[in-house]
C-alpha positions in Angstrom: 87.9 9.4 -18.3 90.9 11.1 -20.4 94.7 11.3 -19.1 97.4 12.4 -20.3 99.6 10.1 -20.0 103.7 10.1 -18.9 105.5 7.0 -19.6 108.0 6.6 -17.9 110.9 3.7 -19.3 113.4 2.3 -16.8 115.3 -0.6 -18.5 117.0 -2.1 -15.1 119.2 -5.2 -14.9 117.0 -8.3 -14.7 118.8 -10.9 -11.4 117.8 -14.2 -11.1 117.3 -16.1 -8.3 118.4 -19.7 -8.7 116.9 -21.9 -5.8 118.2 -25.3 -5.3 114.9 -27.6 -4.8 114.4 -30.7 -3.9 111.0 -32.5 -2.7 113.2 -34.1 0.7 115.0 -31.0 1.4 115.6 -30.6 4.7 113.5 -27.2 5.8 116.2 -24.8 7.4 114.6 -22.3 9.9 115.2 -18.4 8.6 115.3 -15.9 5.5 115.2 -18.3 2.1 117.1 -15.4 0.8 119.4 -13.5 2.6 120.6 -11.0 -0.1 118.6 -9.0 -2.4 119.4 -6.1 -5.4 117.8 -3.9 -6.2 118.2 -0.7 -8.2 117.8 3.0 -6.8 115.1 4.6 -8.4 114.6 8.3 -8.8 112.2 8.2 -5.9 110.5 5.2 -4.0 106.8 6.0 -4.3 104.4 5.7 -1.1 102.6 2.1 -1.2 105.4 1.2 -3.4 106.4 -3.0 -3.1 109.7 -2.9 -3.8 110.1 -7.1 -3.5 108.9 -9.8 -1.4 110.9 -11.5 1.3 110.0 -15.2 2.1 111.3 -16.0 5.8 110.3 -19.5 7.6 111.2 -21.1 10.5 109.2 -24.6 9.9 107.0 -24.0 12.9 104.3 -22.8 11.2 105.9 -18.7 11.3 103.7 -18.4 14.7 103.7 -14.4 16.1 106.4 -13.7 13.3 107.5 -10.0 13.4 109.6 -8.0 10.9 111.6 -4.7 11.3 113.4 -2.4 8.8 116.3 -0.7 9.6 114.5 2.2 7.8 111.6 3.8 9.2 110.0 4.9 6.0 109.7 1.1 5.1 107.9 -1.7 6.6 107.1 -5.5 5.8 103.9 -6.6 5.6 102.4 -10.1 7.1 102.9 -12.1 3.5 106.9 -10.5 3.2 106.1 -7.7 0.6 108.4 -4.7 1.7 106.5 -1.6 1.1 107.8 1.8 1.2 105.5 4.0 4.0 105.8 7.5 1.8 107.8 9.2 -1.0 111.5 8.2 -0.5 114.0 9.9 -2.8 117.3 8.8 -0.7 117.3 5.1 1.0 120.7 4.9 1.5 122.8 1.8 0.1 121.3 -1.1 2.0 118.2 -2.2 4.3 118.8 -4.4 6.6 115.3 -6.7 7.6 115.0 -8.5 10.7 112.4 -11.0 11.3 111.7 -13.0 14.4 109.1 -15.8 15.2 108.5 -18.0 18.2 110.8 -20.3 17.1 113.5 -19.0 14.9 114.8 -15.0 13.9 117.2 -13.7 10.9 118.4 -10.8 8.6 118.3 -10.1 5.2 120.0 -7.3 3.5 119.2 -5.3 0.3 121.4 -3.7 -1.2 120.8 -0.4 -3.4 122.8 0.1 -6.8 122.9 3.5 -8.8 121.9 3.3 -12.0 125.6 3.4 -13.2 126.7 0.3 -11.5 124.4 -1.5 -13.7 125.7 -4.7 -15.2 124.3 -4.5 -18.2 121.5 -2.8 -20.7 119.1 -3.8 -23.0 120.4 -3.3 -25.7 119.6 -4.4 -30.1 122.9 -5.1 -32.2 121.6 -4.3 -35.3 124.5 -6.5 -37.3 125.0 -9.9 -38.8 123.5 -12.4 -37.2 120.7 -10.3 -35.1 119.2 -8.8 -38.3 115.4 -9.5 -37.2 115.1 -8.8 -33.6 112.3 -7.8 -32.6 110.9 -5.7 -29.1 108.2 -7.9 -26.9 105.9 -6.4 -24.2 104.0 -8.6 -20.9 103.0 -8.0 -17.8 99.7 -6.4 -16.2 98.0 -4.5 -18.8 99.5 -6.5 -21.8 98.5 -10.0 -21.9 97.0 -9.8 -18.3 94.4 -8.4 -17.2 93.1 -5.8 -17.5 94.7 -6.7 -21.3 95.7 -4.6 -24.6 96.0 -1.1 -22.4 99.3 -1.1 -24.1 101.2 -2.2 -27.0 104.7 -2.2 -28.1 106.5 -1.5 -32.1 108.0 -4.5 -32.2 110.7 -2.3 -34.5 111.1 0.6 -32.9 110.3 -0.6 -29.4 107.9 2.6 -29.0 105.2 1.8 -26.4 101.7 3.0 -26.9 98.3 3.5 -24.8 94.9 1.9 -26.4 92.5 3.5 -24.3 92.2 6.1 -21.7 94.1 5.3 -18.5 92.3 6.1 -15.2 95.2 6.4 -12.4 92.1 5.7 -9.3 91.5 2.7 -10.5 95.7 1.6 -11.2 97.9 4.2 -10.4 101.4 2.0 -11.7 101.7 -0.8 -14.1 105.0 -3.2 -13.8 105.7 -4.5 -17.2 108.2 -6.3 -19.3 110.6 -5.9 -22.3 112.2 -8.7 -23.8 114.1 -8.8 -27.5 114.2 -12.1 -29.5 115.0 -13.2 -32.7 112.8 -14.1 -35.5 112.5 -17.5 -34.1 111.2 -15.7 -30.7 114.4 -17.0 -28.9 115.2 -14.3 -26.1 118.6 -12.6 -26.9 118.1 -10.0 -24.4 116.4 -9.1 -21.3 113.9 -9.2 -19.9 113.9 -5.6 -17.9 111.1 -4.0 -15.9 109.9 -1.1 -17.6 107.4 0.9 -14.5 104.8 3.5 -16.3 102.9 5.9 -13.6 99.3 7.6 -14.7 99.8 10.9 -13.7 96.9 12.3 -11.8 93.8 14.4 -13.0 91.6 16.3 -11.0 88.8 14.3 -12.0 87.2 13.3 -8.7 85.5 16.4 -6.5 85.4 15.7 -2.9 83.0 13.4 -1.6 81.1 13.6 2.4 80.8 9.4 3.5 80.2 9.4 7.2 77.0 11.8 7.4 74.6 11.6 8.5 76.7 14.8 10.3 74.9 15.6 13.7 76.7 17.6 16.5 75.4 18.8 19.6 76.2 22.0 21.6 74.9 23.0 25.2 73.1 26.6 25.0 74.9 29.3 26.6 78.6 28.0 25.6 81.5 30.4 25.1 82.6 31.6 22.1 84.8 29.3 20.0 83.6 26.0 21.5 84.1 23.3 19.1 80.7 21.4 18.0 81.8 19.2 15.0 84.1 17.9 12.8 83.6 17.2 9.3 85.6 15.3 6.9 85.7 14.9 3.2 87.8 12.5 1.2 88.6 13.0 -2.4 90.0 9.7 -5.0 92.4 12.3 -6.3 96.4 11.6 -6.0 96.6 13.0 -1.6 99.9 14.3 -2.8 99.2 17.0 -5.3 96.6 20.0 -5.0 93.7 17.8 -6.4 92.9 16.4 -2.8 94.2 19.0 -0.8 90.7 20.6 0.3 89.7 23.6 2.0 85.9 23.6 3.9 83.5 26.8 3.9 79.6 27.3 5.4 77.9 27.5 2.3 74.4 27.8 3.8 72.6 28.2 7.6 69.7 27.7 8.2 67.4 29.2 10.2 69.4 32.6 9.9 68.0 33.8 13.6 69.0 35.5 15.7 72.3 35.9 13.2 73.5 34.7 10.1 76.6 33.4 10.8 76.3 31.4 14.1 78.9 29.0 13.3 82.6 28.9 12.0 84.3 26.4 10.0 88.2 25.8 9.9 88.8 25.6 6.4 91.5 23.3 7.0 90.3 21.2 9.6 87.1 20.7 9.0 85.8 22.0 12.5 83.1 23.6 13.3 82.7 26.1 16.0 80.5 28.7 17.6 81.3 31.8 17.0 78.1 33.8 18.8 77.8 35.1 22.2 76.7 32.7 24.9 73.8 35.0 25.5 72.7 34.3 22.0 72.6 30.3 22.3 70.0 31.0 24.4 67.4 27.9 23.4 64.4 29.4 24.9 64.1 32.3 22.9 65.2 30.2 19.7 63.0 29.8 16.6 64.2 26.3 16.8 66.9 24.4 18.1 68.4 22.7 15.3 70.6 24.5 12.6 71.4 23.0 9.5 74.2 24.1 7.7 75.6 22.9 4.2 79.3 22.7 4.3 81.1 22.8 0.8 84.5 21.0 0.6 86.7 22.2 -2.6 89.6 20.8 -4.0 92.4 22.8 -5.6 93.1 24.6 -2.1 89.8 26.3 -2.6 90.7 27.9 -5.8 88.3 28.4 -8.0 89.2 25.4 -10.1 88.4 23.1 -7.6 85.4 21.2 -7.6 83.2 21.0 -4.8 81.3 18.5 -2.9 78.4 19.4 -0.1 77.0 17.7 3.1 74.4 19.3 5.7 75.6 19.9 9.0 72.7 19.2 11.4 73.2 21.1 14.5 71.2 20.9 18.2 70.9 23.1 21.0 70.9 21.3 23.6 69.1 22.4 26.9 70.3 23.1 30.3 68.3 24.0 33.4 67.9 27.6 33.6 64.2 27.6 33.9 63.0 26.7 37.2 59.3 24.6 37.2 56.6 26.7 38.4 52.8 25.7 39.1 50.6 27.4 37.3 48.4 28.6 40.6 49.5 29.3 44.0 46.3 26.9 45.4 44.5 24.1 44.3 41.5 22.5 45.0 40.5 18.6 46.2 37.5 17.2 47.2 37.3 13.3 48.1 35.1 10.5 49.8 36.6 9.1 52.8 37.2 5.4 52.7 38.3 6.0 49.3 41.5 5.9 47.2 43.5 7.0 44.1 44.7 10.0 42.2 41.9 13.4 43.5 43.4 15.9 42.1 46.5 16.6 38.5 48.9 19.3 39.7 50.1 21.9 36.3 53.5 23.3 36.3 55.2 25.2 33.2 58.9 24.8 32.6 60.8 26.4 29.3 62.9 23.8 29.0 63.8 20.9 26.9 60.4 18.4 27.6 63.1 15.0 26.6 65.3 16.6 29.1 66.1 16.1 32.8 65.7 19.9 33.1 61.9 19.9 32.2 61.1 16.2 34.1 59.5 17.4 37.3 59.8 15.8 40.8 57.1 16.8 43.4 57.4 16.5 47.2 54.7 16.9 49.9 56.5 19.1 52.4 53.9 19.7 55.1 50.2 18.5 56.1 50.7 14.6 55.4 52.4 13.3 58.9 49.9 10.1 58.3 51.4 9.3 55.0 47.5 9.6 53.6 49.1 11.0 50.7 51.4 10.2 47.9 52.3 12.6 44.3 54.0 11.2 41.8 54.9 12.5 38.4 52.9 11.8 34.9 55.7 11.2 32.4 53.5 12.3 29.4 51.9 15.3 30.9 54.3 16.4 33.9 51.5 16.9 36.0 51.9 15.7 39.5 49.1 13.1 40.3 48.4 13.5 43.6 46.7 10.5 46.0 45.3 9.1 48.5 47.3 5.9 49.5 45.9 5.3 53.1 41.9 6.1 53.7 40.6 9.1 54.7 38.2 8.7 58.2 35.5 11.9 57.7 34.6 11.6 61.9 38.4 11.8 62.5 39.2 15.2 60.2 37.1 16.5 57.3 39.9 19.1 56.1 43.5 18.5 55.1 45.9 21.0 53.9 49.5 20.3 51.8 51.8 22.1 51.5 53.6 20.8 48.0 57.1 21.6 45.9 58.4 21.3 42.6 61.6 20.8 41.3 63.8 19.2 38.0 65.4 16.0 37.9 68.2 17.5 37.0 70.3 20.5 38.8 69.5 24.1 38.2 72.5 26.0 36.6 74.3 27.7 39.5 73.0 31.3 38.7 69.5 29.8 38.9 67.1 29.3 42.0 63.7 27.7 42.9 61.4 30.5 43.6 57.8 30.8 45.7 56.2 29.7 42.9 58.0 26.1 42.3 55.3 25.3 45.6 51.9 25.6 46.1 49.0 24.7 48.3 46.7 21.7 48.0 43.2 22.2 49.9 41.4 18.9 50.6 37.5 18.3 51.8 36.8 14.7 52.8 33.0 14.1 52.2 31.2 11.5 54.7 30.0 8.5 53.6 28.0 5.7 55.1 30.7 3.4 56.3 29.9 -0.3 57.1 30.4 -2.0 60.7 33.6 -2.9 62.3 34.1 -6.2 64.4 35.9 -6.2 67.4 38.3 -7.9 67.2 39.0 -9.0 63.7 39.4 -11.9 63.5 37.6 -13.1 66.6 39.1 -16.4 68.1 37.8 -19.0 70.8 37.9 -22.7 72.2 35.4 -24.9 72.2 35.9 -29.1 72.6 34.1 -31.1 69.9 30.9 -32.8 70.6 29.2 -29.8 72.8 25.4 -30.1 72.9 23.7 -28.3 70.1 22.4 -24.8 71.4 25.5 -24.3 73.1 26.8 -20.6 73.0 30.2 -20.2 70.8 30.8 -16.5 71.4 29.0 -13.2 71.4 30.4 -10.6 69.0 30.6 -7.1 69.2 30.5 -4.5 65.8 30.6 -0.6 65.8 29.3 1.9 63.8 32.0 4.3 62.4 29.2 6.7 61.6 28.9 8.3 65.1 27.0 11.0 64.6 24.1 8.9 62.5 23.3 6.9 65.6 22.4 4.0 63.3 21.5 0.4 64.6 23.6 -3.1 63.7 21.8 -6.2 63.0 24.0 -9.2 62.5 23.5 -12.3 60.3 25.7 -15.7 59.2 27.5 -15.4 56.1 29.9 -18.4 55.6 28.8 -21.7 57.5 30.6 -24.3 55.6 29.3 -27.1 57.9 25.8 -25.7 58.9 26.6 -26.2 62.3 26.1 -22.0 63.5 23.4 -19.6 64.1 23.5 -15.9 65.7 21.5 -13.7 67.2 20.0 -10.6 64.7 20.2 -8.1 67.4 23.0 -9.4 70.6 25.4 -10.7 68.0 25.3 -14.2 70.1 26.2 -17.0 68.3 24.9 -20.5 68.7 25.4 -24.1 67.7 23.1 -26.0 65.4 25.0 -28.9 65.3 27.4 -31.2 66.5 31.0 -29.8 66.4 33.3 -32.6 64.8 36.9 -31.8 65.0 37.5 -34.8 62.3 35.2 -32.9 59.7 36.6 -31.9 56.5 35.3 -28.2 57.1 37.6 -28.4 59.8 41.6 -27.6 58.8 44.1 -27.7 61.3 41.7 -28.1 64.4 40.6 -24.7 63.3 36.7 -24.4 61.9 36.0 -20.5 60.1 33.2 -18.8 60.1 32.0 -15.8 58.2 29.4 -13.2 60.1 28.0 -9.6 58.5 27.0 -6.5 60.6 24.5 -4.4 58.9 23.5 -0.5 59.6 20.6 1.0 59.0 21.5 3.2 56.8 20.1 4.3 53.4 21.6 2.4 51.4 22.8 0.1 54.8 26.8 -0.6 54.9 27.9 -4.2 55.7 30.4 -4.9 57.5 32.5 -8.9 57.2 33.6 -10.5 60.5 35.9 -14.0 60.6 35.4 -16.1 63.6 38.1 -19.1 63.6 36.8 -22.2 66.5 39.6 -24.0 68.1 38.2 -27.5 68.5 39.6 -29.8 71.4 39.6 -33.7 70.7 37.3 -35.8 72.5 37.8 -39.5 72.2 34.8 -39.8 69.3 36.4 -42.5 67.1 37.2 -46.5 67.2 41.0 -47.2 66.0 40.6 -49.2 62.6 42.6 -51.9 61.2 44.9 -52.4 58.7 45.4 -54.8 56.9 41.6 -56.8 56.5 42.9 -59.6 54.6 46.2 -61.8 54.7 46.9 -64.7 52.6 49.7 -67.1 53.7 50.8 -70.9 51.9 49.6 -73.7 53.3 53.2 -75.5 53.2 54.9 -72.4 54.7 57.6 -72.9 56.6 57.4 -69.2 58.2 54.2 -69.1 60.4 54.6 -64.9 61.0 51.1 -64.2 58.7 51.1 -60.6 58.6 52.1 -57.2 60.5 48.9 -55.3 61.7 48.7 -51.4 61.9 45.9 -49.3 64.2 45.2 -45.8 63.4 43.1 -43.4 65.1 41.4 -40.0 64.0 41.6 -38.9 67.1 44.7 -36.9 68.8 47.2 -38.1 71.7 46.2 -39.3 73.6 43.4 -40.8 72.5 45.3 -43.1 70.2 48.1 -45.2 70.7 49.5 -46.8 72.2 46.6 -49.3 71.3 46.1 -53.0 72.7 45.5 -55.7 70.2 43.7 -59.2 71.2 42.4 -62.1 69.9 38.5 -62.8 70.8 37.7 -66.2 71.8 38.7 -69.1 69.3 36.4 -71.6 68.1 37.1 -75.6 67.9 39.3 -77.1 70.5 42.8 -76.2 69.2 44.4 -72.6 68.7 45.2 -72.2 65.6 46.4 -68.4 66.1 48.2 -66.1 68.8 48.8 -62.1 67.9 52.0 -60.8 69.3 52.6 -56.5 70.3 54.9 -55.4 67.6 55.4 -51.1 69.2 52.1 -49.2 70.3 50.7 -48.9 66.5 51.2 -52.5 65.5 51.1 -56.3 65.8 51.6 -59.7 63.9 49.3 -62.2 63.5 51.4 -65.8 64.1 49.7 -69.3 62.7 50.5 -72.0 66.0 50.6 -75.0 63.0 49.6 -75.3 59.4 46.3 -74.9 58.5 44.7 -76.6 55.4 43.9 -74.5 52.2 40.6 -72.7 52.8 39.3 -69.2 54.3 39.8 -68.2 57.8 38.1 -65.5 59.7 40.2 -64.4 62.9 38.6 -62.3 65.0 40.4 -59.1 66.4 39.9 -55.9 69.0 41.8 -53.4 69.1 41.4 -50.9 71.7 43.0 -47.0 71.8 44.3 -45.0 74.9 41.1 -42.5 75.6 39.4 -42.0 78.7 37.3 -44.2 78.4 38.8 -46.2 76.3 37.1 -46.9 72.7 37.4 -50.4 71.1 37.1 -51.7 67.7 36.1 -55.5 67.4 36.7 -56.7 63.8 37.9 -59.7 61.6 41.3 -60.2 59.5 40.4 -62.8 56.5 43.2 -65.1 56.4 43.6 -66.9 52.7 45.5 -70.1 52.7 46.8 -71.5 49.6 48.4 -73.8 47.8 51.8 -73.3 46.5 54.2 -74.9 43.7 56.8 -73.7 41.7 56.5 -70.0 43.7 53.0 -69.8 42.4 50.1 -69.4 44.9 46.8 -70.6 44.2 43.7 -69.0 46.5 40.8 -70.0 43.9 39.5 -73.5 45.7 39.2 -73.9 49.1 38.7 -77.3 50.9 36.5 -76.4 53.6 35.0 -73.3 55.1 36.4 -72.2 58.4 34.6 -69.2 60.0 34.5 -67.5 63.2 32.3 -68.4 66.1 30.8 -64.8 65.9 29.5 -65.8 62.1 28.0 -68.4 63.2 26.3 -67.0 66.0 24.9 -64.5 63.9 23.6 -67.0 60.6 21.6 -69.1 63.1 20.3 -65.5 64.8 19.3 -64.4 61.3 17.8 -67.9 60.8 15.8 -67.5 63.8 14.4 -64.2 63.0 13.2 -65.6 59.7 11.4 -68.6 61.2 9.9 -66.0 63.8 8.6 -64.1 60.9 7.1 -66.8 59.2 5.4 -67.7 62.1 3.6 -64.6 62.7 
């Protein structure tokens, strides 16, 4: 892009800092510079740095704060003083205040007129100096971006190499030295500031979009929908960014062409239409687009222009009441059965993603059951109305509802429900053929285990709730996990086939179930399912058993105690413990054994000497608390061994001890073999 470009050469006194510095100097908490010059321009320029400050206080400058005594400047977070706007008159002297967590201080600048320079660049064209030449640096020289400008180095007259383009970098801060021909500086450096005066170059330009406002329907006159904002790259302090916004295009144009307003200045777009005219209902549509033009120039016709589109909704409010589409409707339903029977239609004007079109129904009369519930379908708006709780044909074969509509949300105040946001829901129940019903249901009784097969359980009782078929029951089993039932087709008597056992797995919790169906004679017949649950009493049925069978003990041991014996029962107190444990009768001369009562569930077997290594039989009865009394005769095998170095060895045995009992029954067996052969 092409400037024109105003150059603009201020030649100011060059100061230089001299900083004493040393690698082990000791830090010192505040401003490294306390005093600063600088030289009064014609006018400091908004954004302007006019020089950096450098303030530590060797903590690490932790929540450091700065203030200017003058509000049009501030101090940014790395020191750089920066003017807040166009400042022709500073006074003589800022005064900056910084303060940290550890440490605070002030610096003070002071502001010299241009005729308390202390000196000028200046060439002394005379003996000595013939030669001196003009030398240019700085940002746009020989840094980047390089060779924008270039410098005679006789005349001292500064040039432009290529067009300038001020959005891009509005100031350049340069330098002019003068040396001699052996480029020793004689003179300077000063700062020499050139400004890129602005074009109008950049039209005005819509980044936020997309632009969508919203407006409710029926809003007064001058209610404010949007805002819309333009920014342009152009210099914000001349007439190339001061814009000016106009409705360019609305569309739809109905029911008038200008519904809406723009502030030229602000940006803000308002209504500008009679309420009555922002009515949605009657709307070709509810959303206007507009196209909004922002010019630069103030709008003159030299501006340029940028465009955006406006998107505009109407937004709905409840003025439109729902209202069902017929005063009475129509249902028809089996009893027994459940579910949606019949869609309710209702219209409503409004907005369908609104609360103002959602509908909400409510039975208000005919349901004091609860047999009926209506609920809303989201997609159609219909109102489903069913039957939750089944309908008995012999108890009513008519029901009549008496049903409203309304919104979810509020009716506008002007606006009422009217007779037809209800109507009138007319229901015929059609009979079926229901099954049987068991009385009661469940049925429960008591029986004790063990009662002789054939015995009678219970007779059950089922009813027909078709009682004007006069239809006949016959009854049959259904679930017998065990086997153990039978009933009667036409009393309903039920019967045992078996022997009850209370310790049967089919039996959970003392509690044996049964399953029994009741069937009509109807066409097709209807079952009905009954659940008997049997209570079983205990009846002493089972010998205790023993535990542990087999004990092994050293033949060296010092501690006799053999083992610790446990009875159990599958029987219930009390025909369990407390149980009795005894020895039978001992064989040989000596007793080697005695078994001593432990509590009621257990004993210890006790060796009266050591025995040598071999296997032992001890015989053992153990008797529970029933009435009578049941007793278990058995044997604990008792392994002694021989022990060294905590290892016990059971494998060899050096003679065979058995029980008396054993014996007794190897010569029976003997016999019977003999007796055999005989024959």
């Amino acid at each position: 892009m092409q400037h024109k470009t105003q150059l603009t050469l201020s030649f100011l006194l060059s100061q230089v800092l001299l900083l004493a510095c040393a690698e082990d100097l000791e830090c010192i908490p505040g401003f490294q510079q306390k005093v600063f010059y600088i030289e009064q321009p014609f006018e400091f320029t908004e954004d302007q740095r006019v020089l950096n400050l450098v303030f530590d206080d060797c903590e690490g400058n932790n929540k450091l704060n700065f203030e200017v005594s003058n509000p049009d400047f501030k101090v940014e977070r790395d020191g750089s003083l920066v003017a807040l706007k166009n400042v022709s008159e500073a006074g003589r002297a800022l005064f900056v205040h910084a303060r940290s967590e550890h440490a605070e201080d002030m610096a003070e600048i002071l502001i010299v007129g241009a005729n308390e320079k202390r000196g000028a660049l200046k060439v002394i064209r005379s003996e000595g100096t013939e030669g001196a030449k003009f030398r240019l640096s700085g940002k746009g020289v020989d840094q980047d971006p390089k060779g924008i400008f270039r410098i005679n180095e006789i005349s001292g007259d500064v040039s432009v190499t290529r067009a300038l383009d001020r959005e891009a970098i509005a100031n350049y801060e340069l330098e002019v030295e003068v040396t001699d021909l052996s480029g020793k500086v004689i003179d300077g450096p000063v700062r020499l500031d050139i400004s890129v005066i602005d074009q109008n170059d950049n039209k005005p330009m819509f980044k936020e979009g997309p632009y969508i406002g919203h407006v409710m329907e029926g809003s007064p006159t001058g209610t404010t929908v949007m805002r819309m904002t333009a920014f342009d790259a152009d210099d914000s302090s001349t007439d190339n960014a001061l814009l000016r916004y106009n409705i360019i295009k609305q569309t739809p144009i109905k029911p008038s062409p200008n519904m809406f307003y723009i502030d030229p200045e602000k940006g803000d777009i308002v209504t500008v239409v009679s309420p009555s005219m922002l009515d949605r209902e009657t709307m070709e549509t509810p959303k206007y687009e507009l196209v909004i033009g922002a010019k630069d120039m103030g709008g003159f016709d030299v501006g340029l222009t940028g465009t955006a589109t406006a998107t505009i909704l109407i937004d709905d409010k409840n003025d439109h009441p729902p209202e069902f589409t017929k005063k009475e409707f129509q249902a028809t339903v089996k009893e027994g059965v459940t579910g949606v029977i019949v869609n309710l239609t209702v219209g409503d004007r409004d907005d369908p993603a609104t609360g103002a079109w959602r509908a909400v129904y409510t039975i208000i009369n005919g349901n004091p059951g609860q047999s009926f519930e209506i609920h809303t379908n989201p997609e159609t708006n219909e109102g489903m109305l069913s039957v939750v709780k089944p309908l008995d044909y012999e108890i009513s074969a008519f029901h009549t509802l008496l049903i409203k509509v309304e919104n979810e949300d509020p009716l506008v105040p002007d606006i009422a429900y009217g007779p037809s946001s209800t109507a009138t829901v007319q229901i015929t129940v059609k009979d079926v053929n229901e099954g049987p019903v068991f009385h009661p249901n469940p049925m429960t009784v008591t029986k004790q285990e063990n009662i002789p097969i054939g015995s009678v359980v219970l007779t059950v009782n089922a009813t027909d709730p078709d009682t004007l078929q006069h239809q006949t029951i016959r009854y049959s089993v259904y679930k017998d996990p065990a086997g153990w039932l039978e009933i009667n087709p036409t009393n309903g008597t039920i019967g045992t086939t078996a022997i009850l056992d209370r310790e049967s797995p089919y039996v959970q919790d003392n509690i044996y179930t049964a399953l029994f169906l009741a069937i009509d004679s109807g066409n097709p017949p209807a079952t009905g399912t009954g659940t008997l649950h049997i209570t079983l009493e205990d009846v002493n049925d089972n010998v205790p058993s023993l535990y542990p069978t087999l004990a092994k003990v050293c033949d060296d041991a010092k501690d006799l105690r053999v083992v610790v014996l446990g009875a159990s029962d599958k029987d219930l107190h009390p025909n369990t413990d407390p149980f009795k444990f005894e020895l039978s009768k001992q064989s040989g001369p000596e007793k080697l054994w005695k078994i001593t009562k432990i509590n009621n569930t257990h004993a210890q077997v006790i060796l009266l000497q050591n025995l040598k290594k071999a296997n032992y039989n001890i015989p053992i009865s153990v008797t529970d608390s029933g009435k009578p009394p049941l007793t278990n005769n058995t044997e604990l095998k008792l392994q002694v061994c021989s022990c060294k170095k905590s290892r016990m060895d059971c494998s060899a045995t050096d003679a065979l001890h058995i029980s008396m009992t054993l014996i007794l029954l190897s010569l029976f067996s003997l016999f019977f073999v003999q007796l055999n052969l005989s024959d």
